[in-house]
C-alpha positions in Angstrom: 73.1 112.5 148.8 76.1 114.0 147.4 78.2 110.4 148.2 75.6 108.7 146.3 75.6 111.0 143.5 79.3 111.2 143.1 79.3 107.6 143.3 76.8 107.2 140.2 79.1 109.7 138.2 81.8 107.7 139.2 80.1 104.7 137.9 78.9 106.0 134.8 82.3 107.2 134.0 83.8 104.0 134.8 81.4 102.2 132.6 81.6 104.4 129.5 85.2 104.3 130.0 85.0 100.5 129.9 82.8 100.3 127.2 84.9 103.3 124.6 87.6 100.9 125.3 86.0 97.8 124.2 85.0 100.2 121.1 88.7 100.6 120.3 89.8 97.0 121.3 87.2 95.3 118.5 88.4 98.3 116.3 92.3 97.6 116.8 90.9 93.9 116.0 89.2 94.1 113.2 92.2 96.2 111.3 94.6 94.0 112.3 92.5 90.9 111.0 92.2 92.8 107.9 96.2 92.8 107.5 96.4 89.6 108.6 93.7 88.4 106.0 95.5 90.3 103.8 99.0 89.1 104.2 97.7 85.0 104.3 95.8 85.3 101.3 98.9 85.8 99.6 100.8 82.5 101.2 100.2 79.4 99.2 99.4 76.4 101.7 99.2 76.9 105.6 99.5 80.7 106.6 101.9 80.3 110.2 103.2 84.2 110.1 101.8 87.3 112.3 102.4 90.3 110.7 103.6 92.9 113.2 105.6 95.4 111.4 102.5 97.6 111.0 102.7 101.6 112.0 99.9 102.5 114.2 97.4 105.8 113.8 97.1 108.5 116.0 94.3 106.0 117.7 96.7 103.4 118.1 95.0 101.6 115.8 97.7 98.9 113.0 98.0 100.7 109.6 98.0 98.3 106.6 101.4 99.1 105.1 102.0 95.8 103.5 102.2 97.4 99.9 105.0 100.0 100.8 109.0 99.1 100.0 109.9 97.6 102.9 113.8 97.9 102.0 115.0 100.0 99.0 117.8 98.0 96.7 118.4 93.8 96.1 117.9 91.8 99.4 118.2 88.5 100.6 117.1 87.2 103.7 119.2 84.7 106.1 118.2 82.4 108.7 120.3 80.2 110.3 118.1 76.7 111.7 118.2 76.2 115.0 117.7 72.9 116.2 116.2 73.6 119.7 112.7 75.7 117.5 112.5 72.2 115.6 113.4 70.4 112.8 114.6 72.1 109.5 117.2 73.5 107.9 119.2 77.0 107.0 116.8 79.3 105.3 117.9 81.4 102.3 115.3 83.4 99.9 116.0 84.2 96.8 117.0 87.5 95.9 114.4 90.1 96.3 114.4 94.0 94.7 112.9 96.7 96.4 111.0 93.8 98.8 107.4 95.3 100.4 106.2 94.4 103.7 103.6 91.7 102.0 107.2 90.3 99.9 108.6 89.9 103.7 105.9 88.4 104.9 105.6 85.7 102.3 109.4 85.0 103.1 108.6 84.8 106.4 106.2 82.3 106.4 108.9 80.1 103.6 111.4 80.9 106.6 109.1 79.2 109.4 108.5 76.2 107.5 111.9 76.2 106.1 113.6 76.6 109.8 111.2 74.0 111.6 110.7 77.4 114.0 107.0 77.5 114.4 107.3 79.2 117.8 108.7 82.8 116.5 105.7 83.6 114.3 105.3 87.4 114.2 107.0 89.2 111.4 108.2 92.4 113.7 111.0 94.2 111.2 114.4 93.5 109.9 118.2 93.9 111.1 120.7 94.6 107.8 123.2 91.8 108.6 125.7 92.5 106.1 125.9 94.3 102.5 128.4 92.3 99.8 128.5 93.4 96.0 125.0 95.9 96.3 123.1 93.4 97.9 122.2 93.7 101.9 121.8 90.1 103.6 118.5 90.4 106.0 117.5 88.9 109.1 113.8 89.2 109.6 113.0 90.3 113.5 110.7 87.5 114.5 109.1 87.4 117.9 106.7 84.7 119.9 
């Protein structure tokens, strides 16, 4: 008796476990669709980026930060085309002040169709390449 009834606890247990994390998996979803929704309906034509660059809650759930300053100061961002990710060409934006997360983004997406690269797709951050005369040259963190 006690067997079964530890094994029905177990079970139970189990199942709402199961179930609060299917809760938080179509929650996690939905908020990052929302950024996502977000983010494309600010790209003219076809919407290829991911954004990943969100901050998550204590949950673990994406935080929509793509209206906060991403970088403080001018920027412009640098990618260099490589021919093995497709066909394109060097990819420079134009100068940027004080760019969001939504202003990356949108050069993110000019950088994918720019570069040919259609395989790293998700915007994950930013490396500070070099500064020259005030304004840091960028290259966007992009993963697959």
């Amino acid at each position: 008796m006690k067997k079964r009834a530890f094994s029905l606890a177990l079970l139970i247990f189990v199942s709402f476990s199961s179930y609060s994390q299917s809760l938080k998996e179509d929650e996690w979803g939905e908020k990052y669709d929302e950024i996502i929704k977000e983010a494309c309906g600010h790209i003219e034509g076809e919407c290829l980026v991911n954004y990943s660059a969100y901050p998550n809650d204590k949950d673990e759930l994406p935080i929509n930060n793509l209206k906060q300053v991403a970088i403080k100061g001018k920027v412009v961002i640098l990618k260099e085309h490589d021919p093995f990710w497709g066909a394109g060409k060097n990819f420079k934006s134009k100068l940027l002040v004080n760019p969001t997360w939504l202003e990356l983004t949108i050069e993110a997406n000019k950088m994918i169709l720019t570069t040919g690269d259609r395989h790293h797709r998700y915007l994950e951050g930013f490396d500070v390449l070099y500064e020259k005369d005030g304004t840091k040259f960028v290259g966007l963190s992009m993963g697959s």
